[in-house]
TORKOL-4160 file (C-alpha; in steps of 0.2 Angstrom, whole numbers, padded with zeros to 4 digits, m for minus):
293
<pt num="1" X="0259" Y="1197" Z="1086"/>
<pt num="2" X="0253" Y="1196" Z="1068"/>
<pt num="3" X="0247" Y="1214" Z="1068"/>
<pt num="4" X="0265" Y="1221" Z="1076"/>
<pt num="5" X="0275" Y="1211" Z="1063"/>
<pt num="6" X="0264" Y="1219" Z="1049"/>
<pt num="7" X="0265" Y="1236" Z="1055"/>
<pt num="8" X="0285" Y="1235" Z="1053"/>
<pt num="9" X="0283" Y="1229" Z="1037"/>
<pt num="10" X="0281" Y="1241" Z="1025"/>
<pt num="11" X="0298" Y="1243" Z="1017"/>
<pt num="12" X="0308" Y="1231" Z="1005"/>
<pt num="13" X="0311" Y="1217" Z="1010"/>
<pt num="14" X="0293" Y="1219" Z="1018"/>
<pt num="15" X="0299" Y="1207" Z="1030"/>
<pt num="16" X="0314" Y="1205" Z="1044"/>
<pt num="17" X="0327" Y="1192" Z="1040"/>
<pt num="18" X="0326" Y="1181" Z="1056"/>
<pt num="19" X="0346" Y="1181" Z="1065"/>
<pt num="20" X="0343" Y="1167" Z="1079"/>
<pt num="21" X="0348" Y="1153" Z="1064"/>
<pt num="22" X="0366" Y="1146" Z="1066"/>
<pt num="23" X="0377" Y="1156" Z="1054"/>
<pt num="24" X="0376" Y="1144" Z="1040"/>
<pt num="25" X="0357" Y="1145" Z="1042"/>
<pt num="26" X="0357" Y="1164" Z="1042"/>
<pt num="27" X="0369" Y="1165" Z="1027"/>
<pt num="28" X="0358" Y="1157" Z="1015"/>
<pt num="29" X="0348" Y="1165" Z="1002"/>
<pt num="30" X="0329" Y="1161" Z="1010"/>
<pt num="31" X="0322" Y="1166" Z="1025"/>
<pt num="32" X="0310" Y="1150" Z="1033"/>
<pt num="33" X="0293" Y="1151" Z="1039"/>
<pt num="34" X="0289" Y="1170" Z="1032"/>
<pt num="35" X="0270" Y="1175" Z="1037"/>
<pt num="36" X="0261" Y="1183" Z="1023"/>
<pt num="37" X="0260" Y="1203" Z="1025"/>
<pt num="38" X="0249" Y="1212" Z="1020"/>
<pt num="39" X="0249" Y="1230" Z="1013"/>
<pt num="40" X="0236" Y="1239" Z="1003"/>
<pt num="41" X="0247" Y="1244" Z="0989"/>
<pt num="42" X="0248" Y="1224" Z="0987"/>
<pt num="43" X="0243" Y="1220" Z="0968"/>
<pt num="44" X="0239" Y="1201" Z="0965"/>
<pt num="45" X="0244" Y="1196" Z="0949"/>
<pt num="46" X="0233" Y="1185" Z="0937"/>
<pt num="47" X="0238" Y="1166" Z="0937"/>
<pt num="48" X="0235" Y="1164" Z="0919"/>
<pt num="49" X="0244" Y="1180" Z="0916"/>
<pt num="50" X="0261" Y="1180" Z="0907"/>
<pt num="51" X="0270" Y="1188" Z="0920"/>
<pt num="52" X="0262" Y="1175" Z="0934"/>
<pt num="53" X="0271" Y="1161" Z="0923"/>
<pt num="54" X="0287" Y="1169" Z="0922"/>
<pt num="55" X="0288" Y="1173" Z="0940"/>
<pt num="56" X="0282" Y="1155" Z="0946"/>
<pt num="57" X="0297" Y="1149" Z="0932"/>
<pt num="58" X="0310" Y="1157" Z="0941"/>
<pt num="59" X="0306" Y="1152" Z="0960"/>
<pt num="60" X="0306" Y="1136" Z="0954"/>
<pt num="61" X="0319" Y="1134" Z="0944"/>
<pt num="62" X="0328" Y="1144" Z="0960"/>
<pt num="63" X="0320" Y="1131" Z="0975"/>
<pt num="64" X="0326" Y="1117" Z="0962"/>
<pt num="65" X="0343" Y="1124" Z="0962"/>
<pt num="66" X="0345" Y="1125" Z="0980"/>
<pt num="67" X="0340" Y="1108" Z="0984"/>
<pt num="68" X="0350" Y="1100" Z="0971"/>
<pt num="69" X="0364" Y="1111" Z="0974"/>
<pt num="70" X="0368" Y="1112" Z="0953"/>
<pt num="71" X="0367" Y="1133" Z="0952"/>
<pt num="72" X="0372" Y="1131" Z="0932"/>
<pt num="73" X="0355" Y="1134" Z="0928"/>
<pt num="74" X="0355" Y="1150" Z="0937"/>
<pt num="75" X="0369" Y="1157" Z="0929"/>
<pt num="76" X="0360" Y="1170" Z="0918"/>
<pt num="77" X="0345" Y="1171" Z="0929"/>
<pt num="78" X="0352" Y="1178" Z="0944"/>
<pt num="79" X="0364" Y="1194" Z="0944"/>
<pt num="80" X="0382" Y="1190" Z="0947"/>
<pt num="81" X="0385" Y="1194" Z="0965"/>
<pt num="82" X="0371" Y="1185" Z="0969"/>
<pt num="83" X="0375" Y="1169" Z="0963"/>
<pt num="84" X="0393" Y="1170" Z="0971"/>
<pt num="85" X="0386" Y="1172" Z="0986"/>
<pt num="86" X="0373" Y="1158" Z="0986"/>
<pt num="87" X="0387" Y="1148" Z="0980"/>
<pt num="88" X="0398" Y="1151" Z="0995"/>
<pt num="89" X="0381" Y="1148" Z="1007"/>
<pt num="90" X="0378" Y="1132" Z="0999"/>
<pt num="91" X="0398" Y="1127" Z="1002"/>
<pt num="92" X="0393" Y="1133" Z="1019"/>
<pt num="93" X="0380" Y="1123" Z="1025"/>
<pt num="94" X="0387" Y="1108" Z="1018"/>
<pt num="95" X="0404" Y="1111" Z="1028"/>
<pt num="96" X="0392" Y="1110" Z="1044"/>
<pt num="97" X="0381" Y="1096" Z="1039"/>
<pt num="98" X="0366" Y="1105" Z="1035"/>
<pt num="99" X="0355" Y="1094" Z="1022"/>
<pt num="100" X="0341" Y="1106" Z="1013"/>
<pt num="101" X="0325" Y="1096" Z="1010"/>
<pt num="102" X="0310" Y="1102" Z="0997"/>
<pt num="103" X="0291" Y="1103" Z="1003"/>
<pt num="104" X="0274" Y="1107" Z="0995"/>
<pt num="105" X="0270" Y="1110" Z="0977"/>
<pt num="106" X="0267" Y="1126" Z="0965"/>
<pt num="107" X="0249" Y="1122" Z="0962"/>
<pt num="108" X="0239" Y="1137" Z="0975"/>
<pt num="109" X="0256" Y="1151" Z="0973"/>
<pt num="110" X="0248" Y="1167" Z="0975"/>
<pt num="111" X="0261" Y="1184" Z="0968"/>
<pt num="112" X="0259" Y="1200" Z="0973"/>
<pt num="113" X="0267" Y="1215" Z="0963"/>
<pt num="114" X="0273" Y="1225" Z="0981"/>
<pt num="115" X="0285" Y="1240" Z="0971"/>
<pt num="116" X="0290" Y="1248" Z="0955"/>
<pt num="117" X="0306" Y="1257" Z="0953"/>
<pt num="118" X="0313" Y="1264" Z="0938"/>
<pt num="119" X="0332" Y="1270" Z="0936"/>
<pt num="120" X="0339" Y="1279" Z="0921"/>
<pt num="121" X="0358" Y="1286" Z="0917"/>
<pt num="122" X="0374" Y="1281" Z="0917"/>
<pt num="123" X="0371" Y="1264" Z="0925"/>
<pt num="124" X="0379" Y="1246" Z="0920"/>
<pt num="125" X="0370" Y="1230" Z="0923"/>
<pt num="126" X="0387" Y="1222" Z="0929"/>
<pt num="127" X="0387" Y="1230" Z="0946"/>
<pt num="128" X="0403" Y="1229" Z="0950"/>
<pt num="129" X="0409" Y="1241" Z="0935"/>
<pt num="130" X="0398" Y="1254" Z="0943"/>
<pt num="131" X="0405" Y="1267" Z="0954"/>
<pt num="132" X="0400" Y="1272" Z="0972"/>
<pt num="133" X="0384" Y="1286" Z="0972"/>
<pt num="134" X="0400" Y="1298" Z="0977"/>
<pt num="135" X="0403" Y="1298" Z="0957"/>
<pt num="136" X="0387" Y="1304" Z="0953"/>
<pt num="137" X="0375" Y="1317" Z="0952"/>
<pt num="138" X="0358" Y="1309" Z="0955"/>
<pt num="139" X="0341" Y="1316" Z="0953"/>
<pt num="140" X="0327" Y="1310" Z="0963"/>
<pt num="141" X="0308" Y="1308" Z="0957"/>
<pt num="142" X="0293" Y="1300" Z="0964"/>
<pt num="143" X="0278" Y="1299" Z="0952"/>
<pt num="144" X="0263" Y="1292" Z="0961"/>
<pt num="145" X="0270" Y="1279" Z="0972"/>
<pt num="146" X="0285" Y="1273" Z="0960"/>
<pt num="147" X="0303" Y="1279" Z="0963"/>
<pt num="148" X="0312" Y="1285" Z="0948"/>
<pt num="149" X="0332" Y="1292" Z="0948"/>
<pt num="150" X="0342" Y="1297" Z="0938"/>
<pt num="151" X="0361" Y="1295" Z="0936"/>
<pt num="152" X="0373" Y="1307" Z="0927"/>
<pt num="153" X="0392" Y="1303" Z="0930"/>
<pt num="154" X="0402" Y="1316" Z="0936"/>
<pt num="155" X="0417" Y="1320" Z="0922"/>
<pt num="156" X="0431" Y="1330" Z="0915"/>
<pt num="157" X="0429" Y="1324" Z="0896"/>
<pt num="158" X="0415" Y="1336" Z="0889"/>
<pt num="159" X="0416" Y="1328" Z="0870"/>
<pt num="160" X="0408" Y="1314" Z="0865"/>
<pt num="161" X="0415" Y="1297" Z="0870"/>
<pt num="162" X="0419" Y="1285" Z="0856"/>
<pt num="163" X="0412" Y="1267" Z="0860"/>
<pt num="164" X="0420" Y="1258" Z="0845"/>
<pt num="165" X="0436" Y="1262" Z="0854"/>
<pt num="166" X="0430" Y="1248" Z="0870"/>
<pt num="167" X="0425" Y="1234" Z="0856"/>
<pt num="168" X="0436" Y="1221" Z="0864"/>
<pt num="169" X="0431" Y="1224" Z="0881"/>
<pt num="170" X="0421" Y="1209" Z="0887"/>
<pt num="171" X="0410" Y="1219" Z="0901"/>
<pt num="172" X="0405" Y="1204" Z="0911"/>
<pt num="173" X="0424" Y="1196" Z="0912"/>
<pt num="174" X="0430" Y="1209" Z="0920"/>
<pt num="175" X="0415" Y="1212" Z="0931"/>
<pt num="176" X="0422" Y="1193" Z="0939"/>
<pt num="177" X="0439" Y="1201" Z="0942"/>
<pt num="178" X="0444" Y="1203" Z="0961"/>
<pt num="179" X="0456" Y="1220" Z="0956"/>
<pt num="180" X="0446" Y="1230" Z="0942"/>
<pt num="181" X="0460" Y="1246" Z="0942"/>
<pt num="182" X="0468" Y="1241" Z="0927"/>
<pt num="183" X="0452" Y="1244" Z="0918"/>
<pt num="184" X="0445" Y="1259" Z="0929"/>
<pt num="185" X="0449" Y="1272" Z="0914"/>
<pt num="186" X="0441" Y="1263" Z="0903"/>
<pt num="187" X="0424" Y="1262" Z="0913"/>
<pt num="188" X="0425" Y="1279" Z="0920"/>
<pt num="189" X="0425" Y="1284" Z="0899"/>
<pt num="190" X="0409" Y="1271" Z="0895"/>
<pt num="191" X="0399" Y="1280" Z="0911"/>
<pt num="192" X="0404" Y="1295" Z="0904"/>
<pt num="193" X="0399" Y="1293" Z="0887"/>
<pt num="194" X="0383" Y="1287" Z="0895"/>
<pt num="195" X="0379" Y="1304" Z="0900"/>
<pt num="196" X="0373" Y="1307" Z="0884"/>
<pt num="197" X="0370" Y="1289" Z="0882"/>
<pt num="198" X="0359" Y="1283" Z="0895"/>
<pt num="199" X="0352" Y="1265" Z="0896"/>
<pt num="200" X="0336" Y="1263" Z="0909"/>
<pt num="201" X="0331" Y="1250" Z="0921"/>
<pt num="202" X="0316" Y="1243" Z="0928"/>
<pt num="203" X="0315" Y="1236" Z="0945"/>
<pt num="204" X="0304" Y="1227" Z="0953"/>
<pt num="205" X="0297" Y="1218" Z="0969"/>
<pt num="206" X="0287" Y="1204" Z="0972"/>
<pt num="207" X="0283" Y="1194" Z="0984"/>
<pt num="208" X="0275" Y="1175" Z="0982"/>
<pt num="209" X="0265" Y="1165" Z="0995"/>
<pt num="210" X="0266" Y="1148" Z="0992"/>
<pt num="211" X="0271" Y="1130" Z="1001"/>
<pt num="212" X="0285" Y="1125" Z="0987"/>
<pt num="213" X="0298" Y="1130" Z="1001"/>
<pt num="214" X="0313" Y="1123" Z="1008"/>
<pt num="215" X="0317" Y="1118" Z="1026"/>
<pt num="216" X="0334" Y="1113" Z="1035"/>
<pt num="217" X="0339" Y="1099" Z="1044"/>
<pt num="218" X="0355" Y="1095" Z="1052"/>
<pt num="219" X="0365" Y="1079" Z="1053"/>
<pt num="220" X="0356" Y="1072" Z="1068"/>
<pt num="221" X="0339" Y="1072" Z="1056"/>
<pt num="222" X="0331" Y="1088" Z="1066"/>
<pt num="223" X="0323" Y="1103" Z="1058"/>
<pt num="224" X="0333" Y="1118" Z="1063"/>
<pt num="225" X="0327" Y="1130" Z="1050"/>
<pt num="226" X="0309" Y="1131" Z="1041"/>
<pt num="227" X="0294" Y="1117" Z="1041"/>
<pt num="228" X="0292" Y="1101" Z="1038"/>
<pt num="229" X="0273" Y="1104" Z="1034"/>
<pt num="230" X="0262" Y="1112" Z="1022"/>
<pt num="231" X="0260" Y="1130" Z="1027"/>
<pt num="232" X="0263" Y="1142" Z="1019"/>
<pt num="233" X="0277" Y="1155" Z="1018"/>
<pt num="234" X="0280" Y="1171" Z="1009"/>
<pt num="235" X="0299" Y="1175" Z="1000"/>
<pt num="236" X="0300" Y="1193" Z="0992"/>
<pt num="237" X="0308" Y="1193" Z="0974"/>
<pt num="238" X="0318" Y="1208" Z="0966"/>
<pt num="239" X="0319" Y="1208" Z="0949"/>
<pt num="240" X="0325" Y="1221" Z="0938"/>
<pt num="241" X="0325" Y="1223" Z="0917"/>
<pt num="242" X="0337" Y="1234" Z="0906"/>
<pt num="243" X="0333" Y="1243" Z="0890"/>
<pt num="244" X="0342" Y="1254" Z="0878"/>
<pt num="245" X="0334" Y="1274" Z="0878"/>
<pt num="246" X="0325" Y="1276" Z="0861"/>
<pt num="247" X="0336" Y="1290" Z="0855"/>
<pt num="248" X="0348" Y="1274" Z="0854"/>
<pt num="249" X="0339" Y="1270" Z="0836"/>
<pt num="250" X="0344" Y="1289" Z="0829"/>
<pt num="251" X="0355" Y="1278" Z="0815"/>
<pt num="252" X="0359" Y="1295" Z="0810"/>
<pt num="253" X="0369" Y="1300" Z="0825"/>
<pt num="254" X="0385" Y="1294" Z="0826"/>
<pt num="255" X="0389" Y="1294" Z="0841"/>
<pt num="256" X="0371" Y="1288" Z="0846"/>
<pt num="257" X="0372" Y="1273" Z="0834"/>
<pt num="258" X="0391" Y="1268" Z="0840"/>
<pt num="259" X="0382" Y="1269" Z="0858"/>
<pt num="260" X="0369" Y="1258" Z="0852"/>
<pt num="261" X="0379" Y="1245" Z="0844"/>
<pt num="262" X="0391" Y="1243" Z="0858"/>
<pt num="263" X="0378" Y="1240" Z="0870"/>
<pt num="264" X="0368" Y="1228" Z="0861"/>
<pt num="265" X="0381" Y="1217" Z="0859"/>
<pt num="266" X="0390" Y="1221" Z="0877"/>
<pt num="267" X="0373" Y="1219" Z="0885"/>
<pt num="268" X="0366" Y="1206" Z="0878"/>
<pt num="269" X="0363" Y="1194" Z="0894"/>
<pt num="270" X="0353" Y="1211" Z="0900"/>
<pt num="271" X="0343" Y="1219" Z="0889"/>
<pt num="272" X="0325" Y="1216" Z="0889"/>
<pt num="273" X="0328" Y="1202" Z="0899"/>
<pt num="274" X="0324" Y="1197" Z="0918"/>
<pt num="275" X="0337" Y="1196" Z="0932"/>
<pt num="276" X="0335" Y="1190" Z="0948"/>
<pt num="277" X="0344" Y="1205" Z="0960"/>
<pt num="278" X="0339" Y="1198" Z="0978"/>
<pt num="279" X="0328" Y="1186" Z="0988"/>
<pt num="280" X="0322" Y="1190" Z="1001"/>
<pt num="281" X="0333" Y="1204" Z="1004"/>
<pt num="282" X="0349" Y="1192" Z="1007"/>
<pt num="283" X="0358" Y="1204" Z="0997"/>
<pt num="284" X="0351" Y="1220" Z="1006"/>
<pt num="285" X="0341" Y="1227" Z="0990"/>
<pt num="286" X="0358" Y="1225" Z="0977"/>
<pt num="287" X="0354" Y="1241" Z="0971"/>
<pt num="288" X="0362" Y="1246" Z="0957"/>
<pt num="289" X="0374" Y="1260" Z="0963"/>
<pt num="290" X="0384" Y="1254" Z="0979"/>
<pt num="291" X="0381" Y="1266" Z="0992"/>
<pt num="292" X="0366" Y="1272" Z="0986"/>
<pt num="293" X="0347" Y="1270" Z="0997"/>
């Protein structure tokens, strides 16, 4: 059984999300009881790496979240949409009397780098400011085993797009707004002066083995979703980091340093930092264009 679940394991989340949960249950961020797969591209990271600490900070700062139900600590960890929505499953599960409970330790977490992609264009970390794949033209790449795309906003305005002019514009307010028209223009002119403009993305997948997981019981007291034990379990991570494109630092370019400016102080939250994107593909890969696989 092992060897059939592996074989259809290949492909982000590297896992199926199990469907048989109550709809609370299946809502919620984690799967339960994951078996580790196991793929030849599979890189295990160093524990006394750097990047093994981080990863290990953010998955227990997450499970610690979850189980005290207090997501202010997740705020700029996790990307926007994300957090809603864990929001609204935690709200869930408590309207249905489903208790979450905490299990194991972090001492023996194994993490596996699984994929690398890398994004590039006329992108915004705010996802909701973005436009659908429709909007763009999109170059593909594949170099070695990493994906790499490139997005170019499809546009009327051929000059150069004055960024000064969008200094009062606070980029991740309006990203919370249910009706975005009013500011529609104004975006459609920032992606387009992106054109020339590009800012790039890393993405990346991990996955972590470990028996720091989370289980479910309902009001009776029973299990109904993960362990009460000390197995093991493997969750997936998708992680992505924004930077500015070199050219940014031309000071002698002005629309290159107005570019530059405007970014590094829209984007602060982003840039060269890490952002939580999915978990277990709950939020089906939250890539960065909608539409867009």
């Amino acid at each position: 059984m092992k060897k059939f679940f592996r074989a259809f394991s290949q492909d982000y989340p590297f896992f199926s999300r199990t469907k048989s949960y109550h709809k609370p249950i299946h809502a919620f961020p984690l799967s339960f009881a994951t078996d580790k797969t196991s793929r030849d591209t599979d890189v295990l990271i160093p524990q006394d790496s750097d990047e093994y600490k981080g990863l290990i900070k953010i998955y227990e700062v997450l499970i610690n979240s979850l189980i005290s139900q207090n997501t202010s600590n997740l705020e700029f960890l996790l990307e926007s949409n994300l957090i809603f929505r864990t929001q609204s499953s935690l709200k869930a599960l408590n309207e249905n009397e489903f208790k979450l409970h905490l299990r194991g330790s972090l001492e023996s977490a194994q993490i596996f780098n699984l994929n690398e992609s890398f994004y590039k264009g006329s992108i915004l970390p705010q996802r909701n400011l973005n436009f659908p794949s429709e909007y763009y033209f999109i170059e593909k790449n594949q170099i070695d085993s990493q994906e790499s795309c490139e997005y170019k906003f499809k546009s009327l305005v051929k000059s150069k797009v004055d960024f000064s002019q969008f200094k009062d514009l606070d980029l991740d307010q309006i990203n919370q707004l249910d009706n975005l028209e009013k500011y529609k223009n104004s975006v459609s002119l920032i992606l387009t002066g992106m054109n020339s403009n590009p800012i790039e993305n890393n993405t990346y997948d991990y996955g972590i083995f470990t028996n720091f997981k989370v289980f479910v019981k309902d009001k009776k007291g029973n299990v109904v979703a993960g362990k009460d034990d000390s197995e093991f379990e493997f969750h997936t991570l998708r992680v992505e980091s924004f930077s500015l494109e070199s050219k940014f630092m031309d000071f002698n370019v002005p629309w290159g340093y107005d570019a530059n400016k405007f970014f590094t102080e829209k984007l602060s939250n982003y840039l060269n930092q890490y952002t939580l994107t999915d978990i277990d593909g709950f939020m089906k890969g939250n890539l960065i264009i909608p539409q867009h696989s």
